[in-house]
C-alpha positions as CSV (number, residue, x, y, z in Angstrom):
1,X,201.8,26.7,210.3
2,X,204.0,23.9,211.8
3,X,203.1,20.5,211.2
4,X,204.1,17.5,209.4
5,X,200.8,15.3,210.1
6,X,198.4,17.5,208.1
7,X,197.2,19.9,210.2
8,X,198.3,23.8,209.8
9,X,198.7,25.8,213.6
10,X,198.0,28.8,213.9
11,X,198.3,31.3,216.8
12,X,194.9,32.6,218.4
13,X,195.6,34.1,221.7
14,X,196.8,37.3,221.8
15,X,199.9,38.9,224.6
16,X,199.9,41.3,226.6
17,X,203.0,41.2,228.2
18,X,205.3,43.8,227.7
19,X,207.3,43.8,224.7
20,X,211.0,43.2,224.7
21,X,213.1,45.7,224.4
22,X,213.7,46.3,220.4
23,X,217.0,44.3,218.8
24,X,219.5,45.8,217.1
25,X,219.9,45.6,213.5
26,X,223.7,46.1,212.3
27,X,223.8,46.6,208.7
28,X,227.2,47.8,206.5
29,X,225.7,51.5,206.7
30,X,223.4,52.2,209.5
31,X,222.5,50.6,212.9
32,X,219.1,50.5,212.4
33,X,216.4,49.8,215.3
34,X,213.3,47.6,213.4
35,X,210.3,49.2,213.9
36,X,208.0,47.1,216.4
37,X,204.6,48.3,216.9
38,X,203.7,46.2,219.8
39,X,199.6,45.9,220.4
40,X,197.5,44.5,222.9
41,X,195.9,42.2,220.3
42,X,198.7,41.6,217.9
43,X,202.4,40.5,218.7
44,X,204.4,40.7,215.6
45,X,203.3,43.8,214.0
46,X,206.1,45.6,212.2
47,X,207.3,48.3,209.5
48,X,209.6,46.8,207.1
49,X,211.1,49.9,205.9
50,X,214.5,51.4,206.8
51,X,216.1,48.4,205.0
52,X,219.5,49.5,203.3
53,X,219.0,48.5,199.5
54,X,222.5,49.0,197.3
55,X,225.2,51.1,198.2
56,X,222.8,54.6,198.6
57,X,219.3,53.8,199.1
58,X,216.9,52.7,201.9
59,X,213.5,51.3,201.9
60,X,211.1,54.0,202.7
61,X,209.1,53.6,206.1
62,X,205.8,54.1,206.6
63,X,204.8,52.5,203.5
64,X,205.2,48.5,204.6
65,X,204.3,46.8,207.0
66,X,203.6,43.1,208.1
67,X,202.1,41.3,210.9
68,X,200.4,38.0,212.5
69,X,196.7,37.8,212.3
70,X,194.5,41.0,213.3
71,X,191.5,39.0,214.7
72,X,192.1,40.2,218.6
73,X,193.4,43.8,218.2
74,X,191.5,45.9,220.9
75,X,189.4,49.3,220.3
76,X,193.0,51.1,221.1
77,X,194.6,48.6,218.8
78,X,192.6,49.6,216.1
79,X,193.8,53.5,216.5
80,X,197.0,52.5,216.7
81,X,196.7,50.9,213.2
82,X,194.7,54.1,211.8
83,X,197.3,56.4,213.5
84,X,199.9,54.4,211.0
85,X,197.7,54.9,207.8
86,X,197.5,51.7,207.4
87,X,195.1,51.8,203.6
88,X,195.0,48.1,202.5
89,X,195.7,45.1,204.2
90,X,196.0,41.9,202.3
91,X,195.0,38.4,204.4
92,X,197.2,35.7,203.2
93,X,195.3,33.1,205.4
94,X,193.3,30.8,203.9
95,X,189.3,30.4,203.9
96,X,189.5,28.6,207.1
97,X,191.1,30.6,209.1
98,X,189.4,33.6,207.8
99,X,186.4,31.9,208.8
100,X,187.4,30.9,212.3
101,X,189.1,34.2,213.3
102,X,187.8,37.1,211.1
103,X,190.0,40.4,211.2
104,X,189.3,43.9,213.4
105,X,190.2,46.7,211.4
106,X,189.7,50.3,211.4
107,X,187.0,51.8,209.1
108,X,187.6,52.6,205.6
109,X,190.6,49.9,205.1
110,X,190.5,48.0,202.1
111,X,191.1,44.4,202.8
112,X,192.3,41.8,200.0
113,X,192.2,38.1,201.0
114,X,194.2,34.8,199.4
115,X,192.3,33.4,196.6
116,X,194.2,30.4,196.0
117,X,192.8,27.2,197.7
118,X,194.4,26.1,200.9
119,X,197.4,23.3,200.5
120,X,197.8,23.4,204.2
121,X,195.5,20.9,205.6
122,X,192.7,21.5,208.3
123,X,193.5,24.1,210.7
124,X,194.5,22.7,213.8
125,X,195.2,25.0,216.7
126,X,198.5,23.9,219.3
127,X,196.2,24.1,222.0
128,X,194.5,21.5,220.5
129,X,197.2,19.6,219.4
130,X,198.3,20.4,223.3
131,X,195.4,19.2,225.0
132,X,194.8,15.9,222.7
133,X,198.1,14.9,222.5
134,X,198.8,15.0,218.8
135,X,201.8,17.7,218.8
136,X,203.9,17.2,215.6
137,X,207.5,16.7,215.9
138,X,210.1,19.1,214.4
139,X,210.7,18.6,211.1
140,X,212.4,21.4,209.4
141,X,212.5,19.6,205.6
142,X,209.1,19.5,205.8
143,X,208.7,23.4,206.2
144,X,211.1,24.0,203.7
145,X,209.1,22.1,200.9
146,X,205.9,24.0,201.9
147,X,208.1,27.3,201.6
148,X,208.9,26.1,198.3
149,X,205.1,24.9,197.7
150,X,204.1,28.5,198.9
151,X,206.7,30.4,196.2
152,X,204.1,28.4,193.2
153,X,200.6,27.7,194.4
154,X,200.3,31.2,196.3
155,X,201.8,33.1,193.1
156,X,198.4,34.6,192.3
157,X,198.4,36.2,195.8
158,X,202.2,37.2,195.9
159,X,201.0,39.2,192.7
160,X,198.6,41.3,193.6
161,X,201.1,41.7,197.0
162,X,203.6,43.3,194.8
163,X,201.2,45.1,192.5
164,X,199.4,46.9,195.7
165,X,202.9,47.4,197.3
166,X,204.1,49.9,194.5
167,X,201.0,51.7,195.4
168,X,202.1,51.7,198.9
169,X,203.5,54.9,199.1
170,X,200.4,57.1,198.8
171,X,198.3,53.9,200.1
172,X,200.3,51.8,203.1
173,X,199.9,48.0,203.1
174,X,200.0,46.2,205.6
175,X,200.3,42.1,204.8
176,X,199.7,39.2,207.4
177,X,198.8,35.5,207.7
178,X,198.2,33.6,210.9
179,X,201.6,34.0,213.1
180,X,203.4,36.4,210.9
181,X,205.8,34.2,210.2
182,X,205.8,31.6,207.2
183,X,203.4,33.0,204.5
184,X,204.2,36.8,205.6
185,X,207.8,35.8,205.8
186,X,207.5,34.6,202.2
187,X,205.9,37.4,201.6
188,X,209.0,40.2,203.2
189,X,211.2,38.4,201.7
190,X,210.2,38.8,197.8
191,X,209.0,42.1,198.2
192,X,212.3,43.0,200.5
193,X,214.3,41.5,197.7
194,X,212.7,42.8,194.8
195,X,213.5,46.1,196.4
196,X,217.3,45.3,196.4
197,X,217.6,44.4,199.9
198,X,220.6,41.7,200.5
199,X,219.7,38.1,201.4
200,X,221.5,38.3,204.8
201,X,219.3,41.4,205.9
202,X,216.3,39.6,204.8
203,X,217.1,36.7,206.8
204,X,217.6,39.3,209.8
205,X,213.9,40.6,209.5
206,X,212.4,37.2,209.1
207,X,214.8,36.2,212.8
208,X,212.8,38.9,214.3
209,X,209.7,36.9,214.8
210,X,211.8,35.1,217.4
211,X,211.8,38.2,219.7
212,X,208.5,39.7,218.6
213,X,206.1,36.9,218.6
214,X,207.8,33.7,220.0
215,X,208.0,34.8,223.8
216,X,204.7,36.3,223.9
217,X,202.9,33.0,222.6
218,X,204.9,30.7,224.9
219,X,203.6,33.1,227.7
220,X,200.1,32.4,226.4
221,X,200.2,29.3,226.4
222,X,202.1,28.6,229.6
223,X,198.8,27.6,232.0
224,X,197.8,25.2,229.3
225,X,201.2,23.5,229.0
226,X,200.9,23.3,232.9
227,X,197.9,21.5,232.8
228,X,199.2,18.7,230.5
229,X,202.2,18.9,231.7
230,X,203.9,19.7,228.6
231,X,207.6,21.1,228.7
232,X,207.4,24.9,227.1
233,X,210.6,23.3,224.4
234,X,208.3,20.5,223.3
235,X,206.1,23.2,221.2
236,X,209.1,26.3,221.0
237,X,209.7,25.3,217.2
238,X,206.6,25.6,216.4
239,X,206.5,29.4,217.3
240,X,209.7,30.4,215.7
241,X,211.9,31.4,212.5
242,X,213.9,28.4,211.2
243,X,216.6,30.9,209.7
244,X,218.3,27.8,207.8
245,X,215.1,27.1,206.1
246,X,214.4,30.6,205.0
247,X,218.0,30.5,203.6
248,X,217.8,27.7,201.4
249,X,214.4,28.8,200.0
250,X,216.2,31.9,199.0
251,X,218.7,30.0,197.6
252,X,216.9,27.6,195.9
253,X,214.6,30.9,194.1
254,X,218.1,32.5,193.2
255,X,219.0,29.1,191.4
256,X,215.7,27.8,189.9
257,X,215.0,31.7,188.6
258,X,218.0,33.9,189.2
259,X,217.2,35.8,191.7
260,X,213.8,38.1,192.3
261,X,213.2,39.6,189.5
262,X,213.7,36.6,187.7
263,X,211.0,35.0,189.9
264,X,208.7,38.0,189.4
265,X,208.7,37.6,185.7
266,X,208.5,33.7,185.2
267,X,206.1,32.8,188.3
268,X,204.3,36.0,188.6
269,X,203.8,36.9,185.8
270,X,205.2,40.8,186.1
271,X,206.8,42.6,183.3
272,X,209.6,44.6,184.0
273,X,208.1,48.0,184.7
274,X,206.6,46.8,187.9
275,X,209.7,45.8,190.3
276,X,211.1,49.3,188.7
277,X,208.4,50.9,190.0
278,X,208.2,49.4,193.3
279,X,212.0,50.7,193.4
280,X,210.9,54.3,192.6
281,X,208.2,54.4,194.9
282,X,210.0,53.0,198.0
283,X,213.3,53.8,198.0
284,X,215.0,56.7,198.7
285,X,218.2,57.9,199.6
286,X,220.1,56.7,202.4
287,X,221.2,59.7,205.2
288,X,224.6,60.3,205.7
């Protein structure tokens, strides 16, 4: 999802490039290595636990876990996610893109798809937009009013996110739109912060993209830039975590509702005894 003329882009071609070597994470009381689970049909695959939340307590692994789209994950792929546990995965990609590029997934998952309508525009691909010409400009504003769009019209979807994540301990979830990045960041972010995890760290997870998925779609697409003769920094943006923008929608929820739980209550809808039991569920104490 990157442009401003009405069209939403999503990634379709999957890497298979070796992965980087994993970044490290330095937080006031681990070092933690982010768990990448690099596939042959799926780039930005990842387990959000391990996350230091308050002065004693971590977010429990195993239980979270977000991603880009899962319509190009191989026969090995697919034991890989079953080898996670992976239970229920929730598709935050709209009808659309559903339609276009329909998921792989191992047998027996339960899989939970947006309901609310698309705001995003057709779905333009950036190899069309590539080979016709039409590539957007960067316009960073832009994203940050569909972040803040997404934090209202997708509420519906963000609920039954959070509802289904307090089950994830006995049932891992595994959420994901089209490049892991904007809808799923939206996504790591409330339930990251409902869980007590700090603003900076949150902001650190959402960077990842950049090393996870960023590189592996510019290698994709190099042949096709050739062709056109496009520069590989005329489309970079469009692939990566705007940090900034992620920042101020953050601060714009902690000022509009005070903070996650505030959001939880007034846009979702949630009483209380929901974000407490996502905290009993998955967190536990940190080592050490």
């Amino acid at each position: 999802m990157a442009s401003s003329g009405g069209g939403l882009v999503a990634g379709i071609d999957p890497n298979t490039s070796p992965p980087a070597a994993p970044a490290l994470v330095h937080f006031r009381y681990c070092r933690f290595v982010p768990q990448h689970h690099p596939l042959e049909g799926c780039l930005n695959l990842r387990d959000i636990g391990g996350y230091p939340a308050g002065a004693d307590r971590v977010v429990r692994t195993g239980c979270l876990f977000r991603s880009d789209e899962l319509c190009a994950l191989t026969d090995e792929d697919l034991g890989a996610l079953a080898r996670l546990g992976i239970k229920v995965v929730f598709d935050l990609r709209n009808h659309g893109e559903r339609q276009a590029r329909p998921s792989r997934l191992p047998p027996d998952v339960e899989l939970l798809e947006r309901s609310t309508e698309p705001t995003e525009g057709a779905v333009v691909t950036v190899e069309e937009q590539i080979a016709t010409a039409t590539l957007p400009e960067r316009d960073d504003g832009w994203i940050g009013k569909v972040y803040a769009d997404y934090l209202e019209h997708m509420a519906p979807d963000f609920r039954v996110v959070v509802e289904r994540a307090a089950e994830a301990r006995t049932r891992p979830l595994l959420f994901h739109c089209a490049a892991g990045k904007d809808r799923t960041g939206l996504t790591a972010a409330l339930l990251l912060g409902l869980l007590g995890v700090s603003d900076d760290v949150i902001l650190n997870d959402y960077d990842l993209t950049n090393d996870h998925y960023t590189p592996g779609r510019l290698s994709a697409l190099e042949p096709l830039l050739t062709r056109h003769g496009v520069p590989e920094e005329r489309v970079r943006f469009l692939f990566e975590a705007r940090r900034e923008v992620m920042a101020d929608t953050l601060r714009m929820l902690h000022d509009r509702w005070g903070g996650f739980d505030g959001y939880a209550s007034e846009v979702l809808g949630l009483t209380a005894e929901l974000p407490e039991r996502l905290r009993s569920e998955l967190l536990t104490p940190a080592e050490g």
